[in-house]
N, C-alpha and C positions, 0 to 999 in steps of 0.2 A: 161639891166638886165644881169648878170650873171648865168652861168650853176646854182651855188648853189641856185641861186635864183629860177629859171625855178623848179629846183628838188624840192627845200622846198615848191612849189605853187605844183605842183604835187603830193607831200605827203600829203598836206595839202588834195588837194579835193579827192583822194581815201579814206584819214580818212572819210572826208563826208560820200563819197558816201557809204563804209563800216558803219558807225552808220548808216546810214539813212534805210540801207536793212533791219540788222540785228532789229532794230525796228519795221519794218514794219512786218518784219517774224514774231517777236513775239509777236506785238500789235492785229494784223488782226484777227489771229486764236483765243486770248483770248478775244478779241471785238465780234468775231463770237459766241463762244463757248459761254459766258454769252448772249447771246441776244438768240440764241437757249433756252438755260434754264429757261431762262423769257419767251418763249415761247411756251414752252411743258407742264408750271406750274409743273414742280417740285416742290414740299409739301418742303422738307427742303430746300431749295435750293435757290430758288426765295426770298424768303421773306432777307435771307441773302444779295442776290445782291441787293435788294431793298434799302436795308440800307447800300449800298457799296457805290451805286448810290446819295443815296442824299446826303450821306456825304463828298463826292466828289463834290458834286454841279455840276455834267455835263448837265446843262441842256444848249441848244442850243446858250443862247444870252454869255454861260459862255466861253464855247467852241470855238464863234467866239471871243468872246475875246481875250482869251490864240492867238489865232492863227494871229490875228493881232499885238499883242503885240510882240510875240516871231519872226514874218514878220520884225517889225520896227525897232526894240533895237536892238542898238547896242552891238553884244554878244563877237564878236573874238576878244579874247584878242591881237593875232598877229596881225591886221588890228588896235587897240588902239597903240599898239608897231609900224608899220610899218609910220604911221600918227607922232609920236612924231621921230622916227629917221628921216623924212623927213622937218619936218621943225624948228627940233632943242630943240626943249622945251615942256613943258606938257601944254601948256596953250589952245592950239588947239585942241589935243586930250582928255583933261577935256570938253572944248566947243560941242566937237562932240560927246562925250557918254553922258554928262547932256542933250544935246540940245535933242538927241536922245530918251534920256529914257522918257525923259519927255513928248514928241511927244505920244511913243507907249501907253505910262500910259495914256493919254486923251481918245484919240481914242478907245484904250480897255475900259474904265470904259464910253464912252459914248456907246459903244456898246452892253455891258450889261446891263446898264440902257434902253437902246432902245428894245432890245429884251429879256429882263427878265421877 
C-alpha cells in the first residue's frame, strides 16, 4: 500500500468515527428526552410521541432488524470501488453487493417475523 492509500483509509475511519459520535450525541439525549415525556405523561406531549412511535414501527423485532440488516449489507461504496479495481471488472463486486444485500434482507425480515 501506498502513503495515499494509508491516508485515504485514515480519512476514511475518522469520517466514521466522526458520524458515528455526532449521532450518538444527538440520538441518545433525543432517545432520552422522549422516553422521559412518555414518562412524566405529559397531557400534549405523549399522546404526540405515541403516534411518532407507531408510525415509525420501532418496536424491538423492527429495531433488531434495521440493526442486522444495516451489520450485513454491503453499504461502502469505496470497498464496492476498491473490489472492482482489484480484480478488474464489475462482475465480483455486483456478486458481492447482490450476494450481500440479499443475505442482510433474509436475516432482517426473518428477524422481525420472529420477534414481532
Amino acid at each position: 500500500m501506498t502513503a495515499g492509500d494509508w491516508l485515504s483509509l485514515a480519512q476514511g475511519a475518522l469520517t466514521t468515527v466522526t458520524l458515528s459520535i455526532v449521532a450518538i450525541a444527538i440520538g441518545l439525549p433525543l432517545g432520552l428526552a422522549l422516553a422521559l415525556v412518555r414518562w412524566r405523561g405529559v397531557r400534549l406531549a405523549s399522546p404526540c410521541i405515541a403516534v411518532l412511535v407507531s408510525l415509525l414501527r420501532a418496536s424491538p423485532g423492527v429495531t433488531l432488524g434495521l440493526l442486522i440488516f444495516f451489520a450485513i449489507a454491503l453499504q461502502c461504496v469505496s470497498t464496492i470501488a476498491i473490489v472492482r479495481r482489484e480484480t478488474g471488472g464489475w462482475k465480483w463486486p455486483a456478486i458481492q453487493f447482490a450476494g450481500f444485500f440479499i443475505l442482510a434482507y433474509a436475516l432482517s425480515f426473518a428477524a422481525v417475523r420472529l420477534f414481532a
